[in-house]
N, C-alpha and C positions, 0 to 999 in steps of 0.2 A: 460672407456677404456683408456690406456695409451695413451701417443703420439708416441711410437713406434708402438701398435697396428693401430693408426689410418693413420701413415704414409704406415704403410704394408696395411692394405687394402686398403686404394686408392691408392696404386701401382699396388693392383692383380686386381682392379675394370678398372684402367682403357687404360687396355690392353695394354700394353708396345709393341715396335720395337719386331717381331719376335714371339710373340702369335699370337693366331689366333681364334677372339671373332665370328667371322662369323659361327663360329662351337659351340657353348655353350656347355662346359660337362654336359651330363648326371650323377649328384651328385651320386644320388643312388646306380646306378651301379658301377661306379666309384669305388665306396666306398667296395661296395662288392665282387669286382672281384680283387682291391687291396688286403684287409685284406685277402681275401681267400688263393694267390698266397703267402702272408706273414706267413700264417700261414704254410702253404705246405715248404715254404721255412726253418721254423724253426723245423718243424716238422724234416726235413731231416738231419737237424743241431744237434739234440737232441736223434736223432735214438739212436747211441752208444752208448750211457748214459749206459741203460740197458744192452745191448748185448755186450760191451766191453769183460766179460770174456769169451762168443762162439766166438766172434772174432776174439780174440787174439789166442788163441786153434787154430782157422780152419787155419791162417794163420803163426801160428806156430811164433807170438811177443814175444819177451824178453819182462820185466816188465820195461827193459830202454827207451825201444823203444814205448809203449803202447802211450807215450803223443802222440805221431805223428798221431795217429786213433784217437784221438778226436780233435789234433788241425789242421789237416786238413783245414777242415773249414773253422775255423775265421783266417787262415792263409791268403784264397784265398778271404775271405772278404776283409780283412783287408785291402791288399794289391792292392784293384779294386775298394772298395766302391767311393774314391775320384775321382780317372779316370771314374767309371761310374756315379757320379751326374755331374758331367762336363759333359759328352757324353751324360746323359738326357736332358741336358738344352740345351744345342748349336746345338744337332741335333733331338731332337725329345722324350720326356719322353715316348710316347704310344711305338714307335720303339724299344728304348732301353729295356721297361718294357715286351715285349712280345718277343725280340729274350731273354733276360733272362730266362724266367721261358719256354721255349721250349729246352733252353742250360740245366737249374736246371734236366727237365726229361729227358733226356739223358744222362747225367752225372752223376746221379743218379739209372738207370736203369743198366750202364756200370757197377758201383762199386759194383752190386750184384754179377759181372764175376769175379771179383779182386780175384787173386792165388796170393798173396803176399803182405807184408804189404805194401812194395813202391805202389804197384801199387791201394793197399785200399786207401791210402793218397795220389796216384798224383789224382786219382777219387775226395776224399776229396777237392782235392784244387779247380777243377774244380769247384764243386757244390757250394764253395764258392765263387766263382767268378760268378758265374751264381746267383747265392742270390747275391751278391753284386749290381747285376742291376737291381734284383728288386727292394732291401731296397730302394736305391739310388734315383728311379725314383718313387716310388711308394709317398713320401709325397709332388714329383714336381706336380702328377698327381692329387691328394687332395687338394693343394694349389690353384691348376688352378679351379676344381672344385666348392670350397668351399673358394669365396676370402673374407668373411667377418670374423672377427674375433670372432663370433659367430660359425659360422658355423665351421670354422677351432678347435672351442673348439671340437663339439663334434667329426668331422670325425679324429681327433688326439686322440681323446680317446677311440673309437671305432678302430682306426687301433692299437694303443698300446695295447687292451686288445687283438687282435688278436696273436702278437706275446706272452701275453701269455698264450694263447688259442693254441696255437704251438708248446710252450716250454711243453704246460701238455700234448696234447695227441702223440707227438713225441716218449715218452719210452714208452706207455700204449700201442699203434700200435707196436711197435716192438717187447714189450717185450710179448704180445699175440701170433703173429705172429712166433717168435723164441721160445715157449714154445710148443706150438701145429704143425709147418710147421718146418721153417729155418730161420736163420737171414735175410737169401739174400731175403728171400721174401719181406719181409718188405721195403726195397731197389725199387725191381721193384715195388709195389704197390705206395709207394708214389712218383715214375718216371711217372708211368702212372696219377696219381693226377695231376702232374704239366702239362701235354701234355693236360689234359682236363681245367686248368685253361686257358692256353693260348688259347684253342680256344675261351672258352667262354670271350676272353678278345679283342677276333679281331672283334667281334661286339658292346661290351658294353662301349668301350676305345674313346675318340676322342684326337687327336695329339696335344700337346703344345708344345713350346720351349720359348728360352730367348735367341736367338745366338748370339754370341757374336763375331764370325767370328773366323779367323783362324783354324790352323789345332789341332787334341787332344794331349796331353802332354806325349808322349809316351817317353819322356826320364825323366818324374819326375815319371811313371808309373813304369820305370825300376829302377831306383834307390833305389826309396820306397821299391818297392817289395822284393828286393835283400835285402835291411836294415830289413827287418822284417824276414825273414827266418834265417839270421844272428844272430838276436835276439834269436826266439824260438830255434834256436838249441844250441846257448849258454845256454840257462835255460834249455833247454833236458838234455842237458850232462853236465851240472854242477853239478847234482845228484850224480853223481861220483868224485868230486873232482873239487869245484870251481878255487882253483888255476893253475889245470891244463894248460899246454900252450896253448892246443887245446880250450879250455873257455875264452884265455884272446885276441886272434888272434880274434876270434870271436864279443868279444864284443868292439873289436877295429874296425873291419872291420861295426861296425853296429853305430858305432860315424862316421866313415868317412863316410859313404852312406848316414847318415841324414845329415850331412853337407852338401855333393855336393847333395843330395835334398834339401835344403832350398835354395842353391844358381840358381838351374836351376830354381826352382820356381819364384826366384826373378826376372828371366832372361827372360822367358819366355812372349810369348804377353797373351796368355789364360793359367794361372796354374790350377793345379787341385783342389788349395785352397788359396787363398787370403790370404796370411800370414799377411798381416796388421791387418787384424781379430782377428789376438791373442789377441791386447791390447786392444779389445773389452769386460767390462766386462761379459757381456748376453755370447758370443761366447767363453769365457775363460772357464764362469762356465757350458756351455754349452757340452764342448770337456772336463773337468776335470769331470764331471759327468759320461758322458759314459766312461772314463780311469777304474775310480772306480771302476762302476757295471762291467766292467768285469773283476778286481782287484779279487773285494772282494765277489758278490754273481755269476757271474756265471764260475769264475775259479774254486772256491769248490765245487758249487751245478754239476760241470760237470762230477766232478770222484767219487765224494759220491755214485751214486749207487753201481757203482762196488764196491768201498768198502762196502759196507752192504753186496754185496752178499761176500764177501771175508771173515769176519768177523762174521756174523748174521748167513750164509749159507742160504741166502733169494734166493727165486728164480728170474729170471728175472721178470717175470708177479708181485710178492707178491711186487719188489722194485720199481717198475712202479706203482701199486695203492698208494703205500706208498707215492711217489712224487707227486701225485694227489693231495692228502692235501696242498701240496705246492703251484705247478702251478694253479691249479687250482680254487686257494682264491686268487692268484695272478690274474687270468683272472675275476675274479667277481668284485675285489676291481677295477681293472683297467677301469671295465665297469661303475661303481657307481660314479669315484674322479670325474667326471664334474660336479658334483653335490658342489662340494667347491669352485667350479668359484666363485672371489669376496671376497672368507670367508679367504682364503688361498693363496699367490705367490706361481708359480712355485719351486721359487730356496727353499721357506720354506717344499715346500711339497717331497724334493729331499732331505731336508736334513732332515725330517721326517721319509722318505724311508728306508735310509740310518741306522739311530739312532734302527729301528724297526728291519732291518735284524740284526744288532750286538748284541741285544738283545737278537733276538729268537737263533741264534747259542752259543749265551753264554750257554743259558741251555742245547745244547746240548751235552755240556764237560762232559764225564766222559760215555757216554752213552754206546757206542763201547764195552769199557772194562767190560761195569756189563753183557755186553750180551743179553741189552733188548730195541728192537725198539721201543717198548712205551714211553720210556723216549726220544724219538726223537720228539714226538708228538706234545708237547707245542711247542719246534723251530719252527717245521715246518709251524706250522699256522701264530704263529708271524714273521719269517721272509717269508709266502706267502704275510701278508698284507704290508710288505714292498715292496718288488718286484712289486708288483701291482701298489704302490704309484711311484715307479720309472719307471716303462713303461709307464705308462699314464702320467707323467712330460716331460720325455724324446724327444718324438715326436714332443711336441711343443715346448718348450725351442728351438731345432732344428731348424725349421722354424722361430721361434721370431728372431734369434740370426743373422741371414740373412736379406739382402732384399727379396721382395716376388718372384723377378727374379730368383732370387740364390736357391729355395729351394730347390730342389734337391745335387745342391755342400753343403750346409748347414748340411742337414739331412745325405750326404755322411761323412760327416767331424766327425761329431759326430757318427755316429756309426763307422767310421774307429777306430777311439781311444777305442770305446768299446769293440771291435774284437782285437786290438792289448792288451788291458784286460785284453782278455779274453784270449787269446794265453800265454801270461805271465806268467798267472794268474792257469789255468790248469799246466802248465810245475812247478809252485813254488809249487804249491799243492801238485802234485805226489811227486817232490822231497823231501820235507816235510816228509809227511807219509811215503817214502819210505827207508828215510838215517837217524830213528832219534830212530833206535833199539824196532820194533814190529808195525804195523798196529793199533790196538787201540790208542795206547802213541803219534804215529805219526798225526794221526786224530784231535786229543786233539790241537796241537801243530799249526795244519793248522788251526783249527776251530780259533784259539785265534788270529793269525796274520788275518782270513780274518774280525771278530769282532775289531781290530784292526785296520785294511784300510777303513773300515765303518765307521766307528767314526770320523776317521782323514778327510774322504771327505766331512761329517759330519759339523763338524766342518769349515773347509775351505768353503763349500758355506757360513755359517752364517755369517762367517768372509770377503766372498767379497762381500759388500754392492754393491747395484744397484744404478747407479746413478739418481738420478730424474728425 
């Protein structure tokens, strides 16, 4: 065991100011009303995937407009994850984690009403936010849990294969569901999921904190938030003309918002994120990790169905088993990697991840244009067994990269960068395929820069050495 691991579990052993050991979690449950609520939460994340082209139809989207229905989402992630692992710690992980995922079914149920794309996407952001407080609390609540670094091996790779156990049956639910029913059903089914995860989470849950006192950071919450919608709509409408005024006012007004958020953070008594943490190297490779993945595998793997069916003429259902292969080697490997505790580092097994997904999308070049989803085949298994190796690193790097106090701001921190990612990440993709003269050619062109950011993140963990 390192001396990082050993200074974090006798932190989480022996009860810090503001836990509450008189209550012992319940591990078990814990564990499985967490991953459950993670999985429901990604599931609802991953809906559109498939159903993107009945969606865009019902609500009558331009093809300019389409990024906004899938980054919805990791918009409202993005932009809450940091404010809600703050608001896990200092007022209550069980609190925070169960008005989440009762906000998730609700807000979820609303967007099967949604007459209009605004109103598919202010739903989207919602559910995002509502998933941000579970992500957020969901590893403060494992941590308390499970405070030895044994145990945190496995309940981290047991909730990582969850998410992607999430990301596979998210389009196979929907894309069933919109094939036989309607899209929206799918919407209210996994609304009613999450209303059932919360209750069973108000008996199996016990309450931790870490408070740290003072009031929540509601002005690094705004500024953030504002700097990130800034961003994605810069990359929306830079598909039309990066030089545009309208793209450059944009990615100006989203330099001055992360400015006056680094400075209110600095200012502040409780920020939403310890900026000293940057020159942290655990926490650097920790937050450049999740940038990447949602850089380079879930900004493409998020519009690649619709394009298959755009392309292939696959139906919903046929591109949802297809993805199977993917997510779903991804949720078997992520359940297996604790098995290389000891054999393998973290940051080696991220940047293994990483080398695996640029690999299996290299073969997929050229695929699109011959017209044949079997030649999609090899990718997709070779970049599920990457994906896998990156969700199950990810969770705990999270946690390591923190004190055992902090886990919840820790694991907010790094998935915020994955979610901003992934927001990026989608909107460069569409642009891509969409401005670069045909759908196949464009595919080609995205696949090569996302094989391209894999490599490069690739790379930079091996290259930021851990210090002893």
């Amino acid at each position: 065991m390192s001396q990082l691991d050993r200074a974090t579990t006798a932190k989480a052993s022996s009860a810090p100011p503001g836990t509450h050991p008189e209550t012992p979690p319940r591990a078990t449950a814990t564990l499985a009303v967490t991953s459950a609520a993670t999985a429901v939460a990604l599931m609802t994340y991953t809906a559109p995937m498939v159903t993107l082209p009945d969606t865009a139809a019902a609500l009558h989207t331009p093809v300019s407009a389409q990024a906004w229905l899938l980054n919805g989402t990791p918009l409202g992630l993005a932009a809450l994850l940091l404010v809600a692992g703050s608001l896990a710690d200092d007022y209550g992980r069980r609190r925070i984690f169960l008005s989440g995922t009762v906000a998730l079914g609700i807000t979820t149920a609303l967007g099967a009403l949604a007459t209009s794309t605004w109103l598919f996407t202010l739903a989207r952001v919602a559910q995002g936010a509502a998933s941000a407080a579970i992500l957020a609390s969901s590893l403060g609540l494992l941590v308390h849990a499970f405070p030895t670094a044994r145990g945190r091996l496995h309940a981290t790779g047991v909730w990582g294969a969850f998410v992607s156990g999430g990301i596979a049956l998210g389009p196979l639910l929907a894309g069933a569901i919109a094939q036989t029913l309607n899209w929206r059903i799918a919407y209210a089914v996994l609304g009613g999921a999450a209303l059932l995860v919360a209750l069973l989470g108000t008996r199996a849950l016990t309450e931790s904190r870490a408070s740290r006192g003072g009031r929540p950071d509601l002005a690094g919450a705004f500024t953030f938030g504002l700097a990130l919608v800034a961003l994605v709509a810069a990359l929306t409408l830079g598909r039309d003309g990066w030089l545009r005024p309208s793209v450059g006012l944009l990615l100006a007004a989203f330099a001055v918002l992360t400015t006056a958020f680094a400075f209110v953070e600095r200012r502040t008594r409780t920020p939403m994120i310890d900026l000293s943490l940057l020159r942290h190297r655990r926490f650097l490779a920790s937050s450049a990790s999740g940038l990447f993945t949602g850089l380079a595998v879930i900004g493409l793997f998020s519009f690649l169905p619709a394009l298959l069916q755009q392309t292939l003429g696959l139906s919903a259902l046929d591109t949802a088993w297809l993805f199977l292969l993917w997510s779903g080697l991804s949720f078997g490997v992520a359940l297996q990697v604790r098995r290389l505790a000891g054999r393998i580092s973290p940051r080696h097994q991220l940047a293994l991840g990483f080398a695996l997904h640029a690999a299996g999308v290299l073969t997929m070049l050229g695929a699109l244009d011959a017209g044949s989803w079997t030649r999609l085949l090899p990718g997709f298994l070779v970049s599920g067994v990457g994906s896998g190796l990156l969700n199950a690193a990810l969770p705990l790097v999270a946690v390591e990269s923190v004190p055992a106090t902090r886990a919840a701001m820790g694991s907010g921190a790094q998935q915020t960068f994955r979610y901003i990612g992934s927001c990026a990440g989608v909107a460069l993709t569409i642009a891509i395929v969409t401005s670069t003269g045909g759908l196949a050619h464009g595919a080609d062109i995205a696949i090569a820069v996302s094989a391209g950011l894999a490599l490069v993140a690739g790379a930079s963990l091996l290259a930021l050495r851990e210090r002893g």
